[in-house]
C-alpha positions as CSV (number, residue, x, y, z in Angstrom):
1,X,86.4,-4.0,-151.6
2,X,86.9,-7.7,-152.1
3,X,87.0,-8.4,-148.1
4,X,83.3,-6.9,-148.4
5,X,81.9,-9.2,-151.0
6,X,84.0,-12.0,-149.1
7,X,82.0,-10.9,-146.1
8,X,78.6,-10.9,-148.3
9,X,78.9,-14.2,-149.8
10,X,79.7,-16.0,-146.6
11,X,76.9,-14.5,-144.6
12,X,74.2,-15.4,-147.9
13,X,76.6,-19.5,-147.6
14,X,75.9,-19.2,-143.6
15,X,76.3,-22.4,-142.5
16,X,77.1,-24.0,-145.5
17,X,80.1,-22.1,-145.1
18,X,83.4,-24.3,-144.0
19,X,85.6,-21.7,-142.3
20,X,88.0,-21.8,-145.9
21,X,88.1,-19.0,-147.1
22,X,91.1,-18.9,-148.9
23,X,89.1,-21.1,-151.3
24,X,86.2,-18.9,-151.6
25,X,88.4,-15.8,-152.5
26,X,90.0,-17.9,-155.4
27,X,86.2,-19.3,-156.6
28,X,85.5,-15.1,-156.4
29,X,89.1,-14.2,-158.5
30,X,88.2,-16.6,-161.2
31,X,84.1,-15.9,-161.5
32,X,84.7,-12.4,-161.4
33,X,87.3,-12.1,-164.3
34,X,85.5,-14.3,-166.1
35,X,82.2,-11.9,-165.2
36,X,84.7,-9.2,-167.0
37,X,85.5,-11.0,-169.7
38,X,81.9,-12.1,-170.6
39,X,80.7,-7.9,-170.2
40,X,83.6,-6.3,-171.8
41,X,83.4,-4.2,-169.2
42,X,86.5,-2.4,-167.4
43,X,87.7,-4.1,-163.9
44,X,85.9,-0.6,-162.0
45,X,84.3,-0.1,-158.9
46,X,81.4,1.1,-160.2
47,X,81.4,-2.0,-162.6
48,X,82.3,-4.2,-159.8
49,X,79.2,-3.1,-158.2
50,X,76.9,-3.6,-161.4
51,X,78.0,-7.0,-161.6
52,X,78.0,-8.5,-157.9
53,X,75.0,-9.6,-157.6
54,X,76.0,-12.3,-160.6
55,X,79.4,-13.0,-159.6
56,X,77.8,-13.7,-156.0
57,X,75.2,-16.0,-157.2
58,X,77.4,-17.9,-159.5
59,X,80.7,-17.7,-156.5
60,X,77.9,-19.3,-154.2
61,X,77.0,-21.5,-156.5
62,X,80.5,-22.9,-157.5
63,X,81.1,-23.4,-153.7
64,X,78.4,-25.3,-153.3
65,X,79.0,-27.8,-155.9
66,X,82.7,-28.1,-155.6
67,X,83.1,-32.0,-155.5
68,X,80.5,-32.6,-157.8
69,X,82.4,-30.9,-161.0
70,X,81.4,-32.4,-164.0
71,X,77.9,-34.3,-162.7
72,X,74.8,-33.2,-164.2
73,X,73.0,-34.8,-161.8
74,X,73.3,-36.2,-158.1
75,X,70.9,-37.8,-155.6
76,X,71.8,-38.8,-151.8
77,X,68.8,-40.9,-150.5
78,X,65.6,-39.4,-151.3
79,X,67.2,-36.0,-152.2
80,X,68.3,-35.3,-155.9
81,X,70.2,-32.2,-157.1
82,X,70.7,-30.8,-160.6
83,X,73.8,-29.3,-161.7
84,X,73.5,-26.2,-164.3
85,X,76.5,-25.0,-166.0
86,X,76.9,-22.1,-163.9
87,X,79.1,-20.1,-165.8
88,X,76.7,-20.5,-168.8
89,X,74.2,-19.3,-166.7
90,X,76.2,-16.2,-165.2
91,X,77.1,-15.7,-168.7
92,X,73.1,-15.4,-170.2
93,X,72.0,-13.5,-166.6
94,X,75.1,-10.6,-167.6
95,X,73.9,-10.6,-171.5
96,X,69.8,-10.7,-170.3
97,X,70.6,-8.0,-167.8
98,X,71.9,-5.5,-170.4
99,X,75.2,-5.5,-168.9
100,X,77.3,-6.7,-172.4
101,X,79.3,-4.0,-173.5
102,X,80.1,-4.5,-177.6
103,X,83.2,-3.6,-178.3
């Protein structure tokens, strides 16, 4: 199953994608346990599926901004880029979504 979200998230990175995906799989191992621990939910297939859509935004998201860990901010030339804490945000988009489990 992880070769198809691998597969996923570097079709959505297209270009932006640099041919390593060793890297990416090891962004996707660390945001999706941490995607776990945040729901209390079981490591699943059927939770794996619930969650993907937020441990794919946040993967893409960490790839992207790799080099620029610990910037709030960035701006090349006339372009600018804000940098969120993406966990925190993966972290409120699993708890807004309904997908905390209390244990």
């Amino acid at each position: 199953m992880e070769e198809e979200y691998i597969k996923k998230i570097k079709a959505d990175l297209s270009v932006n994608f640099r041919e390593d995906e060793e890297v990416l799989k090891d962004i996707l191992e660390e945001v999706s346990s941490i995607a776990f621990d945040i729901s209390n939910m079981k490591d699943t297939e059927d939770n794996k599926k619930k969650l993907f859509p937020y441990i794919k935004k946040a993967v893409k998201a960490e790839y992207l901004a790799r080099g620029g860990e610990g910037l709030q901010s960035r701006g090349e030339g006339s372009v600018s880029n804000s940098f969120e804490d993406i966990i925190e945000k993966l972290r409120n988009d699993i708890i807004k979504s309904g997908l905390r489990r209390i244990k």
